[in-house]
Residue frames as a rotation matrix with the C-alpha (Angstrom) as fourth column:
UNK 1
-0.055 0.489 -0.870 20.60
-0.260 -0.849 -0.461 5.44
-0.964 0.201 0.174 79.56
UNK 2
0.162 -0.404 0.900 19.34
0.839 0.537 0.090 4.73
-0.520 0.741 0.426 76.08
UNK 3
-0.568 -0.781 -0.261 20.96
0.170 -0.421 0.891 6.04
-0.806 0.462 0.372 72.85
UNK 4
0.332 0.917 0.222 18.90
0.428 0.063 -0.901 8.00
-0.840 0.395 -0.372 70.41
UNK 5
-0.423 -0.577 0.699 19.14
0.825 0.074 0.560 8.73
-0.375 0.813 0.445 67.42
UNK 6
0.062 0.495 -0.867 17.89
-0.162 -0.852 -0.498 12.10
-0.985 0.172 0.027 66.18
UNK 7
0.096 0.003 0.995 16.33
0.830 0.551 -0.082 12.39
-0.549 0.834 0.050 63.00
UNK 8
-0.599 -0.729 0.330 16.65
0.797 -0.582 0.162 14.66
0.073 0.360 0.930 60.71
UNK 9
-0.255 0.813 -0.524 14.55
0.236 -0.473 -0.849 18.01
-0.938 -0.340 -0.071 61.12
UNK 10
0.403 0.484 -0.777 14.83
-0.637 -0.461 -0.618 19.49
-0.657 0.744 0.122 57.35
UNK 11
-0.060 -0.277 0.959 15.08
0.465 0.842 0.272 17.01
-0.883 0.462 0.078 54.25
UNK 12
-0.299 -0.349 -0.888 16.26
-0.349 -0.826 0.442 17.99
-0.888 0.442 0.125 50.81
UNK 13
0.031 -0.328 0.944 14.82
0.084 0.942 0.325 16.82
-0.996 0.069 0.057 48.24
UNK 14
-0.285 -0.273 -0.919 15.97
-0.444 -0.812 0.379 17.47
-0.849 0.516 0.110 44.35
UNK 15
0.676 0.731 0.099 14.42
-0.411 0.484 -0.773 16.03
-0.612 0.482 0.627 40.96
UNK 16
-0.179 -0.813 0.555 15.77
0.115 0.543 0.832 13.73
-0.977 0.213 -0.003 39.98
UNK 17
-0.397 -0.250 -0.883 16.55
-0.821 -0.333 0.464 13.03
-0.410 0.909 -0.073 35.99
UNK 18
-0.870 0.332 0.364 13.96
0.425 0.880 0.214 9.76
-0.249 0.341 -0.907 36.02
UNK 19
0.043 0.858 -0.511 11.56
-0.523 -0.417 -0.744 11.39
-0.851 0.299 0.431 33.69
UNK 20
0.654 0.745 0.136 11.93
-0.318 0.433 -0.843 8.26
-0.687 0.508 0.520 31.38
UNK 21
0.202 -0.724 -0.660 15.32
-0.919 -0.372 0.127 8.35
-0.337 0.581 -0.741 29.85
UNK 22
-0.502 -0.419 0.756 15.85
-0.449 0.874 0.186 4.88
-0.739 -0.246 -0.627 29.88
UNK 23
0.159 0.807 0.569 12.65
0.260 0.522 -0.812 4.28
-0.952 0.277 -0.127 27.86
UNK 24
0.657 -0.089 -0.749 13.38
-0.618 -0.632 -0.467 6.95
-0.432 0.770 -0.470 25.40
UNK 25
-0.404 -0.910 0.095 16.45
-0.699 0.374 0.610 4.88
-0.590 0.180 -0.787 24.82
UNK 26
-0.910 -0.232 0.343 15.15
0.015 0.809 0.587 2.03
-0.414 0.539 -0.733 23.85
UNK 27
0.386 0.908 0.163 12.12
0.279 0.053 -0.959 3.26
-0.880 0.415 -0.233 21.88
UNK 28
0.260 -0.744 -0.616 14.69
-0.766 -0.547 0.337 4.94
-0.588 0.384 -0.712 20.19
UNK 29
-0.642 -0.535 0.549 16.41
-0.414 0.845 0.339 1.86
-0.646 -0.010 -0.764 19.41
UNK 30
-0.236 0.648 0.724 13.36
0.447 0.734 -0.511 -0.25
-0.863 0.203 -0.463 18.21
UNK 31
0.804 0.366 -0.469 12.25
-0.220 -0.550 -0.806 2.88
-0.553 0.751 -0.362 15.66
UNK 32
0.064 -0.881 -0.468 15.85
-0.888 -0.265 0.377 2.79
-0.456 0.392 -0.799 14.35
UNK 33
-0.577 -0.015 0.816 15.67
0.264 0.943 0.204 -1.41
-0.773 0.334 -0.540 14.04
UNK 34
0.167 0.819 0.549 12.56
0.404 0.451 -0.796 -0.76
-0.899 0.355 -0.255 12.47
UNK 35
0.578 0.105 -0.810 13.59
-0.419 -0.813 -0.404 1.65
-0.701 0.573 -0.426 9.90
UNK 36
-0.408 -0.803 -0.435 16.78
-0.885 0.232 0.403 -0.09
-0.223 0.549 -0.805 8.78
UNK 37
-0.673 0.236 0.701 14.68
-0.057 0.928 -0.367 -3.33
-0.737 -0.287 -0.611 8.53
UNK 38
0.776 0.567 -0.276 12.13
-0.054 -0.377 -0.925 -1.45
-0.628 0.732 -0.262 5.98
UNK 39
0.542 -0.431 -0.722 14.98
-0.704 -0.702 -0.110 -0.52
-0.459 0.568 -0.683 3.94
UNK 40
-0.845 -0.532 0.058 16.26
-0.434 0.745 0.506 -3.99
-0.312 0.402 -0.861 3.34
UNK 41
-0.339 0.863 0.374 12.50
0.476 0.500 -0.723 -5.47
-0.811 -0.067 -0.581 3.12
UNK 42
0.612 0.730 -0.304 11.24
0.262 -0.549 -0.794 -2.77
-0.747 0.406 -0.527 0.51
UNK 43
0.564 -0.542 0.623 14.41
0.742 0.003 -0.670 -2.84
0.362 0.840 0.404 -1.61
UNK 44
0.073 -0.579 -0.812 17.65
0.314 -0.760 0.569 -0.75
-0.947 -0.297 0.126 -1.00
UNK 45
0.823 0.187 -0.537 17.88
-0.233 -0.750 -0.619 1.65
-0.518 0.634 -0.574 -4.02
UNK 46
0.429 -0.669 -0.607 20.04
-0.903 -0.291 -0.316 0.66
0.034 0.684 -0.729 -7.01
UNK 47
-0.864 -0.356 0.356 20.52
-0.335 0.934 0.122 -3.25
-0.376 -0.014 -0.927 -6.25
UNK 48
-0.679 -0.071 0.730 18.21
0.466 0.727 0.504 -4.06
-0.567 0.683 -0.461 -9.10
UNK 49
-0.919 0.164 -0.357 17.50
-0.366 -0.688 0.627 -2.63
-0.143 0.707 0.692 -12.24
UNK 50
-0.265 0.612 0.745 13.57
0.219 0.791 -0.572 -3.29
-0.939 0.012 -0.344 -13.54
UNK 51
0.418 -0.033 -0.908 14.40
-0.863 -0.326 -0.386 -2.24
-0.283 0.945 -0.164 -17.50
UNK 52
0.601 0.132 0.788 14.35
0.286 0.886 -0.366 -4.37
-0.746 0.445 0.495 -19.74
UNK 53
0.213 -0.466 -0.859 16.99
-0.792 -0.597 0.127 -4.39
-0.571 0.654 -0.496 -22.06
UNK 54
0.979 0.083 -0.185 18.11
-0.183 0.753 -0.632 -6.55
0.087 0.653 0.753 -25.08
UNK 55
0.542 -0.830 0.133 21.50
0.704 0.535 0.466 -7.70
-0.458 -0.159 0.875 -25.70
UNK 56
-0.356 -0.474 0.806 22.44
0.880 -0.461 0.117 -5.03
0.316 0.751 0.580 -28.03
UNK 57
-0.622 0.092 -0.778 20.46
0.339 -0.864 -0.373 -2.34
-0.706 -0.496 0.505 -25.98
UNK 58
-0.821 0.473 -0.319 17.67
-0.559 -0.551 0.619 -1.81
0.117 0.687 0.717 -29.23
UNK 59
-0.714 0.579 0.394 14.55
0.355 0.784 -0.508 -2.65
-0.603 -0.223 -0.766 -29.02
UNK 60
-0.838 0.503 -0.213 12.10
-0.546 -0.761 0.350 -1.92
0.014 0.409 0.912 -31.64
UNK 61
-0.403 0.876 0.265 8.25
0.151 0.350 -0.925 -2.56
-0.903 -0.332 -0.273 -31.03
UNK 62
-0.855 0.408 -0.320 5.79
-0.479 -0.385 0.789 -2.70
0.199 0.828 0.524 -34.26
UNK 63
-0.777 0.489 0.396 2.44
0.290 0.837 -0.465 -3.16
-0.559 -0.246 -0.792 -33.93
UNK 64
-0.997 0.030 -0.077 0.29
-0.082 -0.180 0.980 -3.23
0.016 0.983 0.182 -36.70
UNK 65
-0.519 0.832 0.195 -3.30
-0.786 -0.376 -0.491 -2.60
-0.335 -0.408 0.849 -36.97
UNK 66
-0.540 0.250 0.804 -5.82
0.313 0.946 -0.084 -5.58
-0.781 0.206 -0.589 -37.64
UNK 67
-0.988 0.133 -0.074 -7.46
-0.104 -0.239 0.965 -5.56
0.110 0.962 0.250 -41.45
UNK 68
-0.345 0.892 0.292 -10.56
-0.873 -0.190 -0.449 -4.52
-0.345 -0.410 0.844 -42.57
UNK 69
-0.255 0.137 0.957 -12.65
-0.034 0.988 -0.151 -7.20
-0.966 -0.071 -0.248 -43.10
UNK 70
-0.987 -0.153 0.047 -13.15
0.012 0.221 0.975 -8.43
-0.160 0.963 -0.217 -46.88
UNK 71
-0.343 0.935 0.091 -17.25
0.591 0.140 0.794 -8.26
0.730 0.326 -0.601 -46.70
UNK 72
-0.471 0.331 0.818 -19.49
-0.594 -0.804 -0.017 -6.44
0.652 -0.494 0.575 -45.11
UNK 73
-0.983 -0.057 0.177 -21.04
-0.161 0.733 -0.661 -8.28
-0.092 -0.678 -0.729 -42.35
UNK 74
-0.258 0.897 0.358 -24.52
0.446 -0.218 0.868 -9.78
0.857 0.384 -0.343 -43.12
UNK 75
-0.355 0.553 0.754 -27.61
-0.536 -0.781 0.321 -7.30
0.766 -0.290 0.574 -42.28
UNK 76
-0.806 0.275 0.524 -29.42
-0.409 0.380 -0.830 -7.86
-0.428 -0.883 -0.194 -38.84
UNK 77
-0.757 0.624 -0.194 -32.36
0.628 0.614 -0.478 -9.95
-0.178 -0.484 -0.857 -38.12
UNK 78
-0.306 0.606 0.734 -35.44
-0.047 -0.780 0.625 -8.10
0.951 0.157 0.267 -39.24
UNK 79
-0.764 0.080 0.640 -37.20
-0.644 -0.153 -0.750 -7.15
0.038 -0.985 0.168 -35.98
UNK 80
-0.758 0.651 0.030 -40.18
0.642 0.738 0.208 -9.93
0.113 0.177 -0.978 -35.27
UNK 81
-0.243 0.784 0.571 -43.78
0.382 -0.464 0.799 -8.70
0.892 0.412 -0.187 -36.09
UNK 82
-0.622 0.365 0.692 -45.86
-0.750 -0.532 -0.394 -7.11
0.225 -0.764 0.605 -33.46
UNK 83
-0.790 0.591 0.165 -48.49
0.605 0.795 0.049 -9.48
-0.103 0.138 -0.985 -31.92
UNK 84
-0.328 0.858 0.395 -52.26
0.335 -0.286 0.898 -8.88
0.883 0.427 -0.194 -33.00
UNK 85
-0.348 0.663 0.663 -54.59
-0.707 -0.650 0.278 -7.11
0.615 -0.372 0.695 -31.34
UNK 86
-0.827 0.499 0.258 -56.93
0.348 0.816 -0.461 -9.26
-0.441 -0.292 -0.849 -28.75
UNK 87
-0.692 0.671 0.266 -60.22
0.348 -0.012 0.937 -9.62
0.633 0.741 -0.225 -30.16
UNK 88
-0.718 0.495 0.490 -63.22
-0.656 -0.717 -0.237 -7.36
0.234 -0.491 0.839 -28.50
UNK 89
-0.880 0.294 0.373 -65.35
0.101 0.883 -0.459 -9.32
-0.464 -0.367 -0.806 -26.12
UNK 90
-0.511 0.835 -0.204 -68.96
0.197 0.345 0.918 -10.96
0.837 0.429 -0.341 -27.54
UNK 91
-0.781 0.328 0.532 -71.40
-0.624 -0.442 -0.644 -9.89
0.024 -0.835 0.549 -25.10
């Protein structure tokens, strides 16, 4: 006689918790790389000064206006004449 197996009649079945977690992880991850990776690349804040200072810390600027000139510059160019008239045709 053979030997059967009976299958099952009712089958349970419950959702599972693969809705991506794994991925989330490691997008996670990559944003985070990427962030701390900016932050060395774009300068970390307070490792380097861009003021200029002197040795003594004073710095005075003068700047001094340019003189007038000693002559007046010479006069323009007169404008050039007009040209003549043309002359009325001879018939």
């Amino acid at each position: 006689m053979p030997v059967y197996d009976r299958k099952p009649t009712n089958v349970n079945v419950t959702p599972g918790s693969s809705t991506g977690g794994g991925l989330y992880f490691i997008v996670g991850g990559l944003v985070v790389a990427a962030l701390v990776g900016a932050y060395f690349v774009f300068g970390v804040p307070g490792n380097r000064s861009n003021i200029a200072t002197t040795p003594d810390n004073k710095t005075s600027i003068t700047i001094e206006q340019p003189r007038a000139p000693a002559t007046p510059p010479a006069a323009a160019p007169a404008a050039p004449a007009a040209p003549a008239a043309p002359a009325a045709p001879r018939n």
